[in-house]
C-alpha positions in Angstrom: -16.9 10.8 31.7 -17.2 14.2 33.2 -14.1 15.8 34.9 -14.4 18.1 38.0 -12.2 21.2 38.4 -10.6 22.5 40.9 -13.0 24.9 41.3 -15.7 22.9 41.4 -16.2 23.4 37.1 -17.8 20.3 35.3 -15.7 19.6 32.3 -16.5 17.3 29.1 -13.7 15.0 28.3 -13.1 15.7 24.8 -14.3 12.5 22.6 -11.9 9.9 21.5 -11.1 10.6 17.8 -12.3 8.1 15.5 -12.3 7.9 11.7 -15.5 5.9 11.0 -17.2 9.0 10.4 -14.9 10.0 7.5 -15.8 6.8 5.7 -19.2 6.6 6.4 -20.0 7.7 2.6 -17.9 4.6 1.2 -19.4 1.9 3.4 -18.0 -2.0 3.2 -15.5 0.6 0.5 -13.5 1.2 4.0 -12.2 -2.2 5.7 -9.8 -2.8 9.0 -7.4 -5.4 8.7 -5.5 -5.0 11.9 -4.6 -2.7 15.0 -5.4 -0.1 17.1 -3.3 3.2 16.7 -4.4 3.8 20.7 -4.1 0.5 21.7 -1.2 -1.4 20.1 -0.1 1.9 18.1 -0.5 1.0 14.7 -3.2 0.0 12.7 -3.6 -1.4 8.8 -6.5 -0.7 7.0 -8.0 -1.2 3.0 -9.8 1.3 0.7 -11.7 0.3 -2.1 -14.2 2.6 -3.0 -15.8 4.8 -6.0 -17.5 8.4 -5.6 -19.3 10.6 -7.5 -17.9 14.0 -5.0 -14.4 14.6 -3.8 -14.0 12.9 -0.1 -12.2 14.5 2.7 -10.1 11.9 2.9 -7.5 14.4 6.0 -10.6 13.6 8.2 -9.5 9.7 8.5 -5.9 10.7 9.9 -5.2 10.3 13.8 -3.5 12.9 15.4 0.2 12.0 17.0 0.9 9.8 14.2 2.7 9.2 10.9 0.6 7.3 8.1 2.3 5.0 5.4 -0.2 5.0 2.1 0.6 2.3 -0.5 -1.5 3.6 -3.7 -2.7 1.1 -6.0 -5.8 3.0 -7.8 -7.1 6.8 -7.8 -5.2 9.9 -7.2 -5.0 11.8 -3.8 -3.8 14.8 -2.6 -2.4 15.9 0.9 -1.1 19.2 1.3 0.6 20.7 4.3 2.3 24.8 4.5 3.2 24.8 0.4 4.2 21.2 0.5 2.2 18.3 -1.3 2.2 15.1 -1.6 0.3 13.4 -5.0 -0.4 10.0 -5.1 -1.0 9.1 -8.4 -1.6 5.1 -9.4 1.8 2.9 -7.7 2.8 5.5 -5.7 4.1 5.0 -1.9 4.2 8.1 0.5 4.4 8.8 4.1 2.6 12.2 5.9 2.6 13.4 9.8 -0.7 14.3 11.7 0.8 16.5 14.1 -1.7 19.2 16.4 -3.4 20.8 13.3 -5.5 19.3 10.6 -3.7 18.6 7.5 -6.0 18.7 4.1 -6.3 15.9 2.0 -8.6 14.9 -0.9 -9.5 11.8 -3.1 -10.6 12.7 -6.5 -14.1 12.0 -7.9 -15.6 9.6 -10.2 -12.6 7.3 -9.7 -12.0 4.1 -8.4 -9.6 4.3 -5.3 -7.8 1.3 -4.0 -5.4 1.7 -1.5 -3.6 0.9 2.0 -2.6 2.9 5.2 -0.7 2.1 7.9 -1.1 4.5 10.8 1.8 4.4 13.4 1.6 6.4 16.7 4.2 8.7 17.7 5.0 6.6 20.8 5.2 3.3 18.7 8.0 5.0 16.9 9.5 6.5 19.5 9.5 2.5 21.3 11.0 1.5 18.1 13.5 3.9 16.3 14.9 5.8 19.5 18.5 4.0 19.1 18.6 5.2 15.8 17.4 8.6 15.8 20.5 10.1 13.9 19.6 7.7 10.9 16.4 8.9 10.6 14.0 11.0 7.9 13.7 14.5 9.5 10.0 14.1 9.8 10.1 10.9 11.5 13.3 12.3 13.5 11.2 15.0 15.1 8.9 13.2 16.7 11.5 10.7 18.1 12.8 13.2 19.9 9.7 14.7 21.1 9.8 18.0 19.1 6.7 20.6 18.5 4.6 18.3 16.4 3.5 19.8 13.4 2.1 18.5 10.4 3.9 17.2 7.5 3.9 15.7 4.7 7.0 14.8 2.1 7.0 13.6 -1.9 5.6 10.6 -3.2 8.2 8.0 -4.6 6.9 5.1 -7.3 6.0 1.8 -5.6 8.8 -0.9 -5.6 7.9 -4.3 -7.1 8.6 -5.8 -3.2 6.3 -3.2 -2.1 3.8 -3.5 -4.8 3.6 -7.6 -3.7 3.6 -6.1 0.4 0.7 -4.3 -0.6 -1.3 -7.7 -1.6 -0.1 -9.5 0.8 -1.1 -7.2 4.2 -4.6 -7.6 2.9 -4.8 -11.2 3.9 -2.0 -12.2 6.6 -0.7 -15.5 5.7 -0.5 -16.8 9.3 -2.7 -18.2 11.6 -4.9 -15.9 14.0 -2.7 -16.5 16.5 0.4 -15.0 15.1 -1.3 -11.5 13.4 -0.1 -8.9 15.6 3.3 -10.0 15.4 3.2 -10.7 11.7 1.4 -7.3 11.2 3.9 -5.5 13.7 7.0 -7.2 11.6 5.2 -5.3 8.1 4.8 -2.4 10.2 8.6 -2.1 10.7 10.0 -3.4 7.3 7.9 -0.3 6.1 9.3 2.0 8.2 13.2 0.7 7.2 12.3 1.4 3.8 11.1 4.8 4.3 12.0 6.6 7.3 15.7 6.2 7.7 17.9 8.2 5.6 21.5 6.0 3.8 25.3 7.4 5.8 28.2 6.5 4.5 29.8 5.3 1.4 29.1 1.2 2.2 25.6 2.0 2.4 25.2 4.3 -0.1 26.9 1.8 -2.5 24.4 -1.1 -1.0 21.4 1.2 -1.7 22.7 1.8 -5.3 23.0 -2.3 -6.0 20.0 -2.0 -4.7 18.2 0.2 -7.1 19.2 -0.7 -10.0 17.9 -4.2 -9.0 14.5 -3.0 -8.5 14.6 -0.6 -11.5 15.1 -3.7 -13.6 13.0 -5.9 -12.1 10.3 -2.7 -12.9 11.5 -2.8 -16.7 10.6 -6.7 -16.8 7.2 -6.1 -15.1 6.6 -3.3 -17.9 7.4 -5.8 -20.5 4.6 -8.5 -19.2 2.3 -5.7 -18.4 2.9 -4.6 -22.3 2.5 -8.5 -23.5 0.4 -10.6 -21.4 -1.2 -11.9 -24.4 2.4 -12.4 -26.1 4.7 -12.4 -23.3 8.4 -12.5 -24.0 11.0 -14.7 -23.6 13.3 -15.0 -20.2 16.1 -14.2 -22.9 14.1 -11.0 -24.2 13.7 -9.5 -21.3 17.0 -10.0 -20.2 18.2 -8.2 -23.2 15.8 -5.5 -22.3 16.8 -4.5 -19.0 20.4 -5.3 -19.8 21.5 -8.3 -17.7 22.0 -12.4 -18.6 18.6 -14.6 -18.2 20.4 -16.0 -15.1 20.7 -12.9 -13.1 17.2 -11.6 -13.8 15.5 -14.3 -12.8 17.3 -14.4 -9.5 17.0 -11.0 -8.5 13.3 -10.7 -9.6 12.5 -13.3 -6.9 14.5 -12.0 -4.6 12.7 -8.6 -5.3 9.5 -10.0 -5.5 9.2 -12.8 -3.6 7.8 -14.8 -6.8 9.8 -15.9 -9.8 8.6 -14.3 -13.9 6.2 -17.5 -14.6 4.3 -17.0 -11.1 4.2 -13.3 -11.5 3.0 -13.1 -15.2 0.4 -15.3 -13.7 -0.4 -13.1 -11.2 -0.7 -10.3 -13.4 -3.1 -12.5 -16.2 -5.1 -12.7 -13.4 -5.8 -9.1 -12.0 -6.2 -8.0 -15.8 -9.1 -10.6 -16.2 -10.6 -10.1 -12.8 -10.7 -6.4 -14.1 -12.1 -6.9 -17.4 -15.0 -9.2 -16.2 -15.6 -6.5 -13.4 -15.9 -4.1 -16.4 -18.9 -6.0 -17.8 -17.4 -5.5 -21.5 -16.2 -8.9 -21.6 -17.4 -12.6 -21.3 -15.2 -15.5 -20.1 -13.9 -16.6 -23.0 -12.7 -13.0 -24.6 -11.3 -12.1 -21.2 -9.0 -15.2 -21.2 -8.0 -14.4 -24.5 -7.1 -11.1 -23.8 -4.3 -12.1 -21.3 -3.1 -14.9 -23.5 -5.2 -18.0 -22.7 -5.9 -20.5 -25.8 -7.5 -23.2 -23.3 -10.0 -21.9 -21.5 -10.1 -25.1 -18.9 -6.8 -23.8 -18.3 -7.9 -20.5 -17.6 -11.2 -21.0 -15.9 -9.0 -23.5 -13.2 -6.2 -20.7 -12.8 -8.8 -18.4 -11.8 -10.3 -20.3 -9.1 -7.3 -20.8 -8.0 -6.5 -17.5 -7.7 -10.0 -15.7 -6.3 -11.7 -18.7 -4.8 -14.7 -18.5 -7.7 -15.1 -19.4 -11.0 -14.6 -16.9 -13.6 -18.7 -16.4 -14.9 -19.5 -15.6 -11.3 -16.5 -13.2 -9.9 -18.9 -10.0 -11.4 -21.3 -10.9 -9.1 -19.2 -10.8 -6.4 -19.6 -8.1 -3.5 -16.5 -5.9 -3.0 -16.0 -7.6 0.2 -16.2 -11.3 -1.2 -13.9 -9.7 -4.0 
């Protein structure tokens, strides 16, 4: 609508941004799951997408607020006065879209998967005001209503609880009803992970316990990834990442919300789903591959699992996918 001057000037409201056109090129690649960042101030959105030409991807970001990108596939670069941050496959990193652009790129000819979470400045200021002290510099700032430059800060792997967050926001397990709170809940569990900074010598000791949980947890997922044809004992792995059979199997569900049989299941199947999308392999030499002798067994697991049988999921549209 047009907006009258004082002196009489008609002036064009400037248009609401919108990043549509930045994914234009990718299509059904580019999905919304949930939100608004200028309505409920975040939003939650999925990539999936192959190009043949680098994409712009800086054009997608909304000014005034601070995007969480959970990496699964594809490399990525954002870039911001000599600072970078490279998301490389399961890697986790937050960036702030402050007055100015800020430049980012996905690479060509590869497949990208990922997810963002786009949180507005006055969502976090709602939010994390009480504990502004406790906060990451760049997400400090904008709490207390600073100049608002762009930023960005370094990459960190992806946790196993965050690699399983990442599935899970694709697909909220509640009913309709309950979405925005559910979404608003992941929203905030992100931004305790990431944005506040450890004080004192409790919490710093917390935060170690803590780490070395999820670096073993990591070593045991490297071990199933390495052997999902031959996976190894509970005992093995325990050996492996140096604690009793007991104690790893708690603290991997606790980590990742499922316990080594349901995982390596997991894992079978996102290795056969990508081996039938390659087109290299049939049914039967796909559920060998990931350790399946009975192919009943397999062909019922992963139904189970993507809602179609196993000879049809290449035919699937990304979207169905």
């Amino acid at each position: 609508m047009p907006i009258e001057s004082d002196k009489g000037t008609v002036l064009k409201a400037a248009p609401a941004f919108t990043e549509r056109l930045a994914w234009d090129a990718i299509g059904s690649g580019w999905r919304h799951l949930h939100g608004s960042v200028s309505g409920a101030g975040l939003s939650f959105e999925w990539h999936n997408f192959t190009l043949p030409a680098e994409l712009n991807w800086g054009r997608s970001f909304h000014p005034s607020s601070i995007e969480v990108c959970l990496n699964r596939d594809g490399n990525g670069r954002v870039a911001c006065n000599n600072r970078e941050a490279a998301f490389t496959p399961w890697t986790i990193g937050f960036y702030r879209r402050g007055d100015e652009a800020l430049p980012a790129i996905r690479q060509a000819n590869q497949r990208h998967q990922f997810l963002t979470v786009e949180m507005s400045f006055d969502f976090l200021r709602r939010h994390l005001g009480e504990f502004v002290t406790s906060l990451h510099p760049l997400v400090r700032e904008v709490v207390l209503d600073r100049p608002h430059k762009s930023a960005v800060v370094p990459t960190m792997r992806l946790t196993t609880h965050q690699s399983h967050l990442l599935t899970n926001l694709q697909k909220a397990p509640v009913p309709a009803a309950a979405r925005s709170v559910w979404y608003q809940a992941k929203a905030l569990e992100l931004a305790a992970e990431l944005f506040f900074i450890a004080g004192g010598e409790q919490e710093l000791f917390c935060h170690r316990h803590q780490r070395i949980s999820v670096e073993r947890v990591d070593k045991a997922i490297a071990l199933l990834r390495e052997r999902l044809a031959n996976p190894p004992s509970l005992e093995e792995i325990g050996q492996a990442v140096g604690c009793s059979p007991f104690y790893l199997s708690r603290t991997f569900s606790a980590v990742t919300g499922l316990t080594i049989p349901q995982y390596l299941r997991q894992i079978r199947m996102e290795r056969a789903a990508e081996l039938l999308r390659s087109g290299r392999f049939n049914v039967t030499e796909a559920a060998l591959e990931v350790g399946y002798s009975s192919l009943s067994h397999f062909s019922q697991t992963f139904h189970e699992t993507f809602g179609c049988c196993a000879g049809l999921y290449p035919l699937r549209t990304p979207t169905q996918r």
